[in-house]
Each structure stands twice: as C-alpha cells, then as structure tokens.
C-alpha positions, 0 to 999 in steps of 0.5 A, a space after each residue: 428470643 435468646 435467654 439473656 444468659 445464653 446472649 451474654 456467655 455467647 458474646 463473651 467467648 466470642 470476645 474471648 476467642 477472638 483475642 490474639 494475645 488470648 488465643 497463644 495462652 490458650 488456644 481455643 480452650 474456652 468451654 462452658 463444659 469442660 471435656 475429660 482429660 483437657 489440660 491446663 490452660 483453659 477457660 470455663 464460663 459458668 453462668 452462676 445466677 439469674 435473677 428476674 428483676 422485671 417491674 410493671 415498666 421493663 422486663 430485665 434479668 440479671 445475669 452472673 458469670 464466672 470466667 
C-alpha cells in the first residue's frame, strides 16, 4: 500500500507537470528536492506534516504539503 503522503505529492506533480500554461513558466522544474545551482523558476513540494487521525471505525491520515 502507497503512504498517503507519497500518493498526494505524487498526484499533484503529476497535475502540475501536465499543465501547459505551468510547463512555459517553469518547465519541468518541479522537485521535491531541489538540485544545487537550479534557477528560478521552480517548484518545490514539501510534505510538512502527517497526522494519524485513525478511529476504531476508519484508518485516515492527514497530510500537509507546501507547494
């Protein structure tokens, strides 16, 4: 099973490097970590938090990202 965390940064770079209008600001710069010497434009993803948030009736998590 995919961590929650992992599942959401996944589904939003791949929102993001699938926006046309996003791709001619940025190119493909879109990290999690970003490489030494990259320049501006970019975009980092940070996941900032994770909260268990299960009960006795469902498992959730709760998932902060920074973009």
């Amino acid at each position: 099973m995919t961590h929650p965390a992992f599942a959401l940064q996944k589904a939003v770079y791949q929102t993001l490097s699938t926006d046309p209008e996003l791709a001619q600001l940025v190119e493909d710069h879109i990290f999690d970590f970003i490489p030494q010497d990259t320049l501006f434009p970019y975009i980092r993803l940070e996941i900032t938090n994770q909260l268990d948030r299960s009960n006795q009736v469902s498992t959730l998590t709760e998932v902060a990202l920074d973009i």
